[in-house]
N, C-alpha and C positions, 0 to 999 in steps of 0.2 A: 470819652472818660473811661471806660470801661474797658476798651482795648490798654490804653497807660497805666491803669491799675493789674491788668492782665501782665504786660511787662515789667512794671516793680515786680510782682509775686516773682517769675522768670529768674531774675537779674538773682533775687535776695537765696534762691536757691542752686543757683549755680555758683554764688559766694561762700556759701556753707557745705557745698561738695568740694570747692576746692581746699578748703581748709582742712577738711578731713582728709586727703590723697596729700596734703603737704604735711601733715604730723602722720601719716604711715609713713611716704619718705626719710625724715629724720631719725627711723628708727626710734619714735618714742609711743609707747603704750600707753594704758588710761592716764597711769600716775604721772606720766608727763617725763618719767625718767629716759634718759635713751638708751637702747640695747649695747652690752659690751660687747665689742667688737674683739676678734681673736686674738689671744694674746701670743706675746716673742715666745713663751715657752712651747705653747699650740704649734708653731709655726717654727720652732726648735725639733720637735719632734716628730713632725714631718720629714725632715731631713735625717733621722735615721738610720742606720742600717736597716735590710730588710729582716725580718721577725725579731728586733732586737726588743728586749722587754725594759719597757718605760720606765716601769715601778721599780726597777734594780737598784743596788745600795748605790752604785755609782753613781743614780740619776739625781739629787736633791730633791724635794718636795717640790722647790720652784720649777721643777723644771730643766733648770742647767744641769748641765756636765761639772764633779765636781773639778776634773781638771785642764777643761775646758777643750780648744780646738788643738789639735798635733796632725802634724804630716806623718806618713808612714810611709817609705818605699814601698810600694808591693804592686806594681805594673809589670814586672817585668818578663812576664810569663812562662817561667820555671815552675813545671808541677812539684817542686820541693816547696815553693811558696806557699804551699795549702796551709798551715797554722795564718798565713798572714788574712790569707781568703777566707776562711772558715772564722776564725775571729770577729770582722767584718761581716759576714753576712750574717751571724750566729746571735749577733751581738754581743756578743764578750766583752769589745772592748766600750763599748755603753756601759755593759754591767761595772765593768771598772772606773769609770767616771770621764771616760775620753770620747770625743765628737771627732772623730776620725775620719782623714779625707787620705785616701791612698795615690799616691803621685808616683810619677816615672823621675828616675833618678839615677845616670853612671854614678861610676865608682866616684868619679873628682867628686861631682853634687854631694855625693853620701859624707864623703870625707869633711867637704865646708861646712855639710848640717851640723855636723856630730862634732865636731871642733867648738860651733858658736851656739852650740844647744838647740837651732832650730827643727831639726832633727835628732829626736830623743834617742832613738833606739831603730838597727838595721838588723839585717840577717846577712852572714856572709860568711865566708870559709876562711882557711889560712892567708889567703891572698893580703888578707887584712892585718898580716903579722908586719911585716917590713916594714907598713905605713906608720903603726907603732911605736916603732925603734925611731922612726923616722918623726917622730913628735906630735905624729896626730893624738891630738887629746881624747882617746877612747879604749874603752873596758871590754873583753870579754866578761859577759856576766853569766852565761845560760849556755846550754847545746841545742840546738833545732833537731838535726836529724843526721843518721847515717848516707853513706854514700849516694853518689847522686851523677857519676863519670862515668863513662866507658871508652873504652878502646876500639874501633871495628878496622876490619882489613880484609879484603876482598877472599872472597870463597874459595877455600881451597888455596891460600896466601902461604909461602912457604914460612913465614913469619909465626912464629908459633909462642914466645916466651919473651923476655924483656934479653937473653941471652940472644935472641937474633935481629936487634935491635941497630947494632954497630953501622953507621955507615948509612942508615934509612932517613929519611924526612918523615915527619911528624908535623900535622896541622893541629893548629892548637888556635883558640879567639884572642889570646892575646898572651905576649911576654911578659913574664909576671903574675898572669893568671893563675887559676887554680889546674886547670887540666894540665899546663904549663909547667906549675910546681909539681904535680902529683906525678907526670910524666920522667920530669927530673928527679926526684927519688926514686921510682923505682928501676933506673938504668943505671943509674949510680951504685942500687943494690946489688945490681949485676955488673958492677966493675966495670963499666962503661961513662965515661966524663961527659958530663950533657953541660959542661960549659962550651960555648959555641969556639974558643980559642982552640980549642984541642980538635973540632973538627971530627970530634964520634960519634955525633948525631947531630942532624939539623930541623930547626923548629921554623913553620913556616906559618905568618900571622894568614888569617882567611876573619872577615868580620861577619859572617854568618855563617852558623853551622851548615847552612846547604850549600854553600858554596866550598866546605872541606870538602862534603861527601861527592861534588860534581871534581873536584880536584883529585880524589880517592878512586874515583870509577873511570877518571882520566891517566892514570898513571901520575900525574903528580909531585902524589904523596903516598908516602906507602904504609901509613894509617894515620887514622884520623882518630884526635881526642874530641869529646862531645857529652856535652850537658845532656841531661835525659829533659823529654824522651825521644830525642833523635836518634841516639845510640840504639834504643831496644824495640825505634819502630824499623830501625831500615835492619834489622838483625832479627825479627819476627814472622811467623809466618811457615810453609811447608815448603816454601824456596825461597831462602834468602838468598838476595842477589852478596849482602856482606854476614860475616860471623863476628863476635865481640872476642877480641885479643885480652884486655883487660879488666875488670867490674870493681870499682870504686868498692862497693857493698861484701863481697867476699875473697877479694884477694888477702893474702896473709897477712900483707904490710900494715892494711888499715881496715880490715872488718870488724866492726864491734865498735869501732869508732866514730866522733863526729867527723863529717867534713864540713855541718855548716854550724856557726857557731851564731848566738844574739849579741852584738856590740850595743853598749850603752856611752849618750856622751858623759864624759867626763865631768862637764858644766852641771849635768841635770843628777849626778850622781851628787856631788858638792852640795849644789842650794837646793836640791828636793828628793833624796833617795827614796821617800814614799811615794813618788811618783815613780821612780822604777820600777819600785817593787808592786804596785798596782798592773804598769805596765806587763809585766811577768807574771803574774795569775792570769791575765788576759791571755797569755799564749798558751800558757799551761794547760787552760780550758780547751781551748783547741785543738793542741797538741792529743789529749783524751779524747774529745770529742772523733778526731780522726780515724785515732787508734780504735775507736770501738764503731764505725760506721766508715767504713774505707770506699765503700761502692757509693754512698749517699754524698761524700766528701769531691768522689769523682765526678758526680752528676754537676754539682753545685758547683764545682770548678769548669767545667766545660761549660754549661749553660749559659753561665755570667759571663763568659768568653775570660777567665783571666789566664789560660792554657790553652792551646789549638791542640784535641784530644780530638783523633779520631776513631780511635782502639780504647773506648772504657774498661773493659775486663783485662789487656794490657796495663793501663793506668792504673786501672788498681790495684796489680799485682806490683808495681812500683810504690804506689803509696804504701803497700805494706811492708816492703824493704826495706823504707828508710826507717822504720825501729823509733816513730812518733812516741817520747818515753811518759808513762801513764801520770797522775798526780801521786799514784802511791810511792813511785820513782825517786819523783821531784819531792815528795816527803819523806822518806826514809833516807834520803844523801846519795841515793845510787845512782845516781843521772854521768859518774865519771867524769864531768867536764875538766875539772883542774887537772887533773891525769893526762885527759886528750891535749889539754893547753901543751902540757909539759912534754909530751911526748913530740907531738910537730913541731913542735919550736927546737926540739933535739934533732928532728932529721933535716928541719931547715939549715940548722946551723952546721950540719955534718956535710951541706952541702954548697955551703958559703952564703945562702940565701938571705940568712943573719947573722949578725956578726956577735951578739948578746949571747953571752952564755947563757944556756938554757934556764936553769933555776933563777937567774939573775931576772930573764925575760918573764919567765913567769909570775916572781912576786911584782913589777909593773905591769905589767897584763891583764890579771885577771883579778875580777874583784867579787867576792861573796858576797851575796845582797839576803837582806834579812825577807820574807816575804811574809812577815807578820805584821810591817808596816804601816799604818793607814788603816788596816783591818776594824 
């Protein structure tokens, strides 16, 4: 009897242990209420930019973005990209209200976003003028940054001006490109036909810049056009194997000017210009932030790998050529864009590239966005 009374006691306290270990499991406390489990905005903001600030106007109280998810181009590892990187990692575009995911994107991709609005807003040069004419639904709205091209030609090249150009090959990433355009103006400048009929210069496609300069060092081509920083690392240094024929940034035709401009689509200009214009503070910041921390903007672009920088004190002497323009800039009206619009859209068309006369192209072109907006 006494041992069965011994295992009732047993039984009755192993029933009351396990009750207490099954209400710790369901997460409920004395009151019996259960713990709230992390919420969508907890777990909203997780996903982030890194040091982007939560509490920012952009963020709601809940938690959300107020203008929710957007793709941005910005993979494509151009250190003139830096506003799109620094934004992102800065969190700017948090502050402005956007949950931003940066995706790889060719020219066609960019063209389809920006037509059906899935893509708000690109960065890109004149290249993007023809498309234009050509009916793609998209605005210049903003300028990114000055020159970003060079020219190189083997050391000691008798090739010296765009006058000893006649008769040479030129590697270029593609027909129609920007190095491609920039190429064909200024040979043009020098009375030289760079339409391929006349036979005064030939343009030869290469789909990587190293494969110009192995084409450049092979006799080939007798220079090579090239996106920085390719241009200013194989032309860097106490022996360079090549020297820079031409510099986007200080030749007379186009220094002081953009060559990459911000396209806005059309769609999202129409049913949400507060959203552009959100989107444009968001660069702005960066654009500033750049300009006033060049070497920090370097680190942070190589680190996150969104540029292969081997040469940081090179790179930054890059970032600070392209002329990143301040907010007092973009406040006072001096940022020049409509000018630049009007000006390349005149040397395109002086060299058939468009067929729109210039003024014409420009009041379709570009469009002046309010950036009080939303504010």
């Amino acid at each position: 009897m006494k041992k069965k009374h011994l295992l009732t006691i047993i039984l009755a306290l192993l029933i009351a242990a396990s009750g207490i270990l099954l209400a710790a499991c369901s997460g409920q406390g004395e009151s019996g209420e259960a713990h709230e489990e992390p919420s969508d905005s907890a777990s909203q903001d997780a996903t982030e930019p890194e040091n982007a600030d939560s509490d920012s106007a952009g963020v709601e109280a809940t938690g959300e973005f107020k203008y929710g998810k957007i793709d941005i181009p910005g993979k494509d590892g151009a250190l003139c990209g830096a506003p799109i990187y620094i934004a992102y990692e800065k969190g700017f575009f948090a502050e402005e209200g956007f949950d931003v995911t940066l995706i790889s994107a060719d020219a066609e991709t960019r063209k389809i976003g920006l037509n059906n609005g899935t893509i708000p807003m690109v960065n890109g040069d004149f290249q993007f003028f023809p498309s234009i004419e050509e009916g793609v639904k998209v605005s210049v709205v903003d300028g990114l940054h000055n020159g970003c091209i060079k020219f190189i030609v083997p050391k000691g090249s008798p090739i010296k001006t765009a006058d000893d150009l006649k008769g040479k090959k030129i590697a270029v990433d593609e027909i129609g490109g920007t190095p491609h355009q920039v190429a064909s103006v200024w040979v043009e400048k020098a009375g030289i036909s760079a339409k391929p009929e006349d036979g005064e210069v030939e343009f030869l496609v290469f789909s990587d810049g190293n494969l110009e300069i192995e084409a450049l060092r092979n006799g080939d081509v007798d220079v090579a056009a090239l996106w920085d920083p390719l241009g200013s690392v194989h032309t860097a240094g106490d022996n360079p194997e090549f020297e820079v024929l031409f510099d986007l940034s200080t030749d007379p035709t186009f220094a002081g000017k953009y060559c990459c401009f911000l396209y806005a689509s059309n769609k999202i200009i129409e049913e949400d210009p507060e959203k552009v214009a959100a989107l444009l503070r968001a660069y702005h910041k960066a654009q500033e932030w750049i300009a006033a921390n060049p070497a920090e903007a370097v680190s942070i672009i190589s680190d996150k790998k969104y540029s292969a920088i081997e040469d940081k004190p090179l790179a930054e002497e890059l970032v600070k050529s392209y002329a990143y323009p301040s907010l007092s800039e973009h406040e006072s009206g001096g940022t020049h864009v409509k000018e630049d619009v009007e000006y390349f859209a005149t040397e395109l068309y002086n060299i058939g590239y468009l067929k729109t006369e210039p003024q014409k192209f420009l009041d379709e072109a570009y469009y002046e966005v309010d950036l009080n907006l939303g504010m």
